[in-house]
C-alpha positions in Angstrom: 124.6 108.7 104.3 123.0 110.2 101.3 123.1 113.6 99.3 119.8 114.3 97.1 120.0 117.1 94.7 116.4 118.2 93.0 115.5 119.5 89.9 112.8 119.9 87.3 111.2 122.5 88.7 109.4 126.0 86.8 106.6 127.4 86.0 103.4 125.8 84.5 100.0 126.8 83.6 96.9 125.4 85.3 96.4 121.8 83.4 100.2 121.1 82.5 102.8 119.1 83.9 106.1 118.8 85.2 108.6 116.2 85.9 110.9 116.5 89.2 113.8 114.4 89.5 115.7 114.1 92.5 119.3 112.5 92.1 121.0 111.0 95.0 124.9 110.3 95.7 126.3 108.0 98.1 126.3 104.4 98.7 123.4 102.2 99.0 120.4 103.9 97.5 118.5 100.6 97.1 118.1 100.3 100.6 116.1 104.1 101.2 112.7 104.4 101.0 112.1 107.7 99.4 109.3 110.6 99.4 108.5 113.5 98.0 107.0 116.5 100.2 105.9 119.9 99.6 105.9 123.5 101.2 103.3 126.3 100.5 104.4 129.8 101.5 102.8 130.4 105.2 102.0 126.4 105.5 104.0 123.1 106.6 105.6 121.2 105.1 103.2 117.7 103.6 103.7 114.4 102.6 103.3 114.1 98.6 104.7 110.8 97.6 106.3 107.8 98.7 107.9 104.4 97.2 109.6 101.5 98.7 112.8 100.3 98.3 112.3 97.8 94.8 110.0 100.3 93.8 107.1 98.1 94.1 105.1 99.5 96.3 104.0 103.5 96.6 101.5 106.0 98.3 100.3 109.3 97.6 98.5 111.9 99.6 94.9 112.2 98.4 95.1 116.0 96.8 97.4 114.3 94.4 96.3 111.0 94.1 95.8 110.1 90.4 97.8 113.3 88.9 100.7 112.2 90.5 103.2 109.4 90.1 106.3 108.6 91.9 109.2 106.2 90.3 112.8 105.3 90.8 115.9 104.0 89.0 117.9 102.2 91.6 120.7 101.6 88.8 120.7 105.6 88.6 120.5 106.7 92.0 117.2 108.8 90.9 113.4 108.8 91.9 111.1 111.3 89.5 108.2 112.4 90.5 105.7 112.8 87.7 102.9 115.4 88.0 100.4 115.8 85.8 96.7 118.0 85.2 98.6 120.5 87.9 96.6 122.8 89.8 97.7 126.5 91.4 96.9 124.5 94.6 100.3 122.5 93.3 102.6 125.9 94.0 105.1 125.3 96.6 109.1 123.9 97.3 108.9 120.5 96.1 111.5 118.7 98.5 112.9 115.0 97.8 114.1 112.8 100.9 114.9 109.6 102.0 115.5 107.2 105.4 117.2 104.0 105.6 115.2 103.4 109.0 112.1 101.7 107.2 111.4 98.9 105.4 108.2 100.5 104.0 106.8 103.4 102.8 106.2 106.0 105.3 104.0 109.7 104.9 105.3 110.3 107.9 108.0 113.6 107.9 109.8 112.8 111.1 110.8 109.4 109.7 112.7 111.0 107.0 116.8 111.5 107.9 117.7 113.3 104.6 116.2 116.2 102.4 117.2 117.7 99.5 117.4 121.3 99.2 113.8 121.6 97.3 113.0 123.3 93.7 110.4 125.5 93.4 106.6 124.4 91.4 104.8 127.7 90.5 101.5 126.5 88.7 99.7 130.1 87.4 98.5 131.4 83.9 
């Protein structure tokens, strides 16, 4: 079992960035594959990032493909997630999560056991 704990989140203007960190306790982090998804008032809840258990493989969703980079410190128990050139399209309850059920990435929600309890992205001037 794990316990992820976000933070990182605020407000940003149109253009800036933010850094999200999501720090996890419990035993055996190496062997979750992690993601990041968001949730827009009034909307679901979407796939935003994803990265394997070395770290060396990752996927994005296309709206933030190239703004957006995911990374983790298996020594820290932590996986950022970097977001740059940030749009008002970017507002919404960041929320980190992981499964041990994989061996690979997944953008798939339902694969995910365990979810942090989000921190909110407001991007506005």
């Amino acid at each position: 079992q794990v316990q992820l704990v976000e933070s990182g989140g605020g407000l940003v203007q149109p253009g800036g960035s933010l850094r999200l960190s999501c720090a996890a306790s419990g035993r055996r982090f190496s062997m979750f594959v992690l993601g990041w998804f968001r949730q827009a008032p009034g909307k679901e809840r979407e796939f935003v990032a994803t990265i394997s258990r070395s770290g060396s493989n990752s996927a994005y969703a296309d709206s933030v493909k190239g703004r957006f980079t995911i990374s983790r410190d298996n020594a820290k128990n932590t996986v950022v997630l970097q977001m740059n050139s940030l749009k008002p399209e970017d507002t919404a309850v960041y929320y980190c999560a992981a499964t041990s059920k994989l061996l690979s990435v997944t953008m798939s929600r339902g694969d995910y056991d365990y979810w942090g309890q989000g921190t909110q992205v407001t991007v506005s001037s």
